[in-house]
Structure formats: C-alpha cells, structure tokens
C-alpha positions in Angstrom: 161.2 112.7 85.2 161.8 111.9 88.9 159.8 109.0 90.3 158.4 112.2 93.2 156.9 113.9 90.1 155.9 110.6 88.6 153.9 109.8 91.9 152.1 113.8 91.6 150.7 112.8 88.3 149.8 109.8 89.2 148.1 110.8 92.2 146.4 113.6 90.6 145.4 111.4 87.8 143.8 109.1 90.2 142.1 111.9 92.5 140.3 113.6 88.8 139.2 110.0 87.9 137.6 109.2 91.3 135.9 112.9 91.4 134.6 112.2 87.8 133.2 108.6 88.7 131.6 110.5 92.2 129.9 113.0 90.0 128.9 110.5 87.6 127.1 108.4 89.4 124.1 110.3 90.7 123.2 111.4 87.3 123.2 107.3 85.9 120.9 106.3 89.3 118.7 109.4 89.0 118.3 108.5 85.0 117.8 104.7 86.2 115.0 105.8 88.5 113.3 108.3 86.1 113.1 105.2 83.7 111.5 103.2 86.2 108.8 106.3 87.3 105.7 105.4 85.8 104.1 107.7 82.8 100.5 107.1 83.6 98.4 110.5 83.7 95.1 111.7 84.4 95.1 113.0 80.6 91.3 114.3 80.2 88.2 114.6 82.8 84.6 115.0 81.2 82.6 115.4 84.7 79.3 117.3 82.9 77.4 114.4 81.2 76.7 116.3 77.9 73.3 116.1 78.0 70.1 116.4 80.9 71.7 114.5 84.2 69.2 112.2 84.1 71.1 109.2 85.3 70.1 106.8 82.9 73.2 104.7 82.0 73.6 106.5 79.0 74.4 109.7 80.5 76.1 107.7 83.6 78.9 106.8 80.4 79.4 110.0 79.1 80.6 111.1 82.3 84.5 109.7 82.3 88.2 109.9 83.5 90.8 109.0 80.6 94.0 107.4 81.3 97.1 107.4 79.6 100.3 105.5 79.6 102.8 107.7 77.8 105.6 105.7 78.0 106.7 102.5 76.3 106.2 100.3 78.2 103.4 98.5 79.3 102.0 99.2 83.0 99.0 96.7 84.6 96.7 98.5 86.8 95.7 96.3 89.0 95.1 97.8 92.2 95.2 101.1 91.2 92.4 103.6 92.2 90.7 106.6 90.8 88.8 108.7 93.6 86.9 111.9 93.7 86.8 114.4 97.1 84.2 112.3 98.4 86.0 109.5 98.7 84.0 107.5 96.0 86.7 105.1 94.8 87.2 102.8 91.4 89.7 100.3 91.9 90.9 98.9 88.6 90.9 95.4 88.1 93.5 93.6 86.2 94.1 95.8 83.3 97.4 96.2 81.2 97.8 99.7 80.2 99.8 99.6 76.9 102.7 102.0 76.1 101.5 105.1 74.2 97.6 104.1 74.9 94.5 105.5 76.6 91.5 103.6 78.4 88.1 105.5 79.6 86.4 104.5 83.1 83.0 105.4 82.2 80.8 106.0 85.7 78.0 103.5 84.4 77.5 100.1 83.6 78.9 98.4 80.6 81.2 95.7 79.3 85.0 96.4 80.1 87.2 96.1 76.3 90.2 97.5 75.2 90.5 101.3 75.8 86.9 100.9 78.5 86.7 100.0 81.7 83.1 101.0 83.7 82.7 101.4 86.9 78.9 99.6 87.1 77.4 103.0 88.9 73.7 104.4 89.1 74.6 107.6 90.3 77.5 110.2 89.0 80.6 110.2 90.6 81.7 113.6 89.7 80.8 116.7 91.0 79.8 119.3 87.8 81.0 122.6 89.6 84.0 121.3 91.6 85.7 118.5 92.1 89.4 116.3 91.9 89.9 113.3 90.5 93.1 111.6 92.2 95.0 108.4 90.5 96.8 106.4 92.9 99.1 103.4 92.2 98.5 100.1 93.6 100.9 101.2 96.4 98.7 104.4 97.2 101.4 106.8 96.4 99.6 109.8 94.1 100.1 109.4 90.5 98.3 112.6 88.8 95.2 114.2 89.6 92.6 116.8 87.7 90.9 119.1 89.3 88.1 121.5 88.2 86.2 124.5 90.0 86.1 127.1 92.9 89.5 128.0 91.2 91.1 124.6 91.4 93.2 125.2 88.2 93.2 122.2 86.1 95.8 119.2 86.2 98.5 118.5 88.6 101.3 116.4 87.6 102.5 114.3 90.7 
C-alpha cells in the first residue's frame, strides 16, 4: 500500500474519530446536568381543610402542600419557598430532604419532625376554589407548582 493511500486512511480514520468524540460530548454534559437537576416536586396539594373552615389550628393543619424528593440523593431546603397567588410565602428553614422521601408544610402551628414542617399560621393560606402553589429553590428559579380551579389543570412540572 502506497504511503498516499496510507495517509487517506489515516486521515479519514482521524476525521470519524473526531466527529464521534463531537457528537459524544453533548449527550455526556447534558446527562451530567440532568444528574445534577434537582427531583423535588410539588407531589400532592390538600387546600379544602376537610372539615368546617373554622380556623382553629386543627383545621389550619389539615390544610397542606407535600414535598417530595424523588431522587437519591439528599437535597436541604434551606431557603427554599413555597407561595400561593397572593404572594403568601413559607420559606423553609434548614431542612434535609432525603432521597425517595416526603415532608408536609401544614398551614398551622406545630412542632417541625421528620416528614412536618408548619408554617405557625392563624389564617389559611390556600384559596379552596382557585389557587397555585409555586416551589422555588433557594435561588428563586421555579421548581414545580400545583394549581387548582377556574380551569387551572392540575400540576406543572418545571
């Protein structure tokens, strides 16, 4: 084989390899960033205090936003907020969401503990016809939100 059709190969060779790497590499960095998205959702909303809406604290705690980490990892919440379209606004305290677990804000006042946080209200934050309930990070970018009524469909992934 002449060295001119040793030097082809080669060169193609070399030009297959570097469009291969190319092509490669967006799919690792967009996999690398996926694993690094968080999996924290807005994974159930009761806003309608079973019950009469009598505000005692009872009824203030069966009104609730549940959390939940679906990953494996571990996230802590600190700084994190849960709103409604008032602009009423939890921020979470230091709290270490565990991988594959859940945690309730209750509206009322209570004792925080593993998988129950309360927001120390006297008055309900969420609206029983309509209403969104928006989880931000602690770097206010939009995690998930819920939202219920005047034909506000449910839960939106963000």
């Amino acid at each position: 084989m002449s060295s001119r059709n040793t030097r082809r190969i080669t060169a193609t060779l070399l030009a297959a390899g570097a469009a291969l790497g190319a092509t490669a590499l967006p799919a690792t960095a967009d996999s690398n960033q996926q694993a690094r998205r968080s999996h924290v959702e807005i994974s159930g909303v009761q806003y309608d205090s079973p019950g009469r809406d009598d505000r005692s604290n009872r009824s203030l705690n069966k009104e609730w936003v549940e959390i939940t980490n679906d990953g494996r990892r571990a996230v802590n919440l600190e700084g994190w907020t849960l709103t409604d379209e008032d602009g009423h606004t939890f921020t979470f305290r230091h709290y270490r969401l565990r991988g594959h677990e859940s945690v309730r804000v209750h509206t009322g006042e209570g004792r925080d503990r593993d998988g129950h946080l309360y927001q120390d209200r006297r008055h309900y934050m969420w609206d029983n016809h309509s209403d969104t309930a928006t989880l931000r990070n602690d770097h206010n970018r939009r995690i998930d939100d819920a939202s219920w009524g005047r034909g506000n469909g449910g839960h939106h992934r963000r």
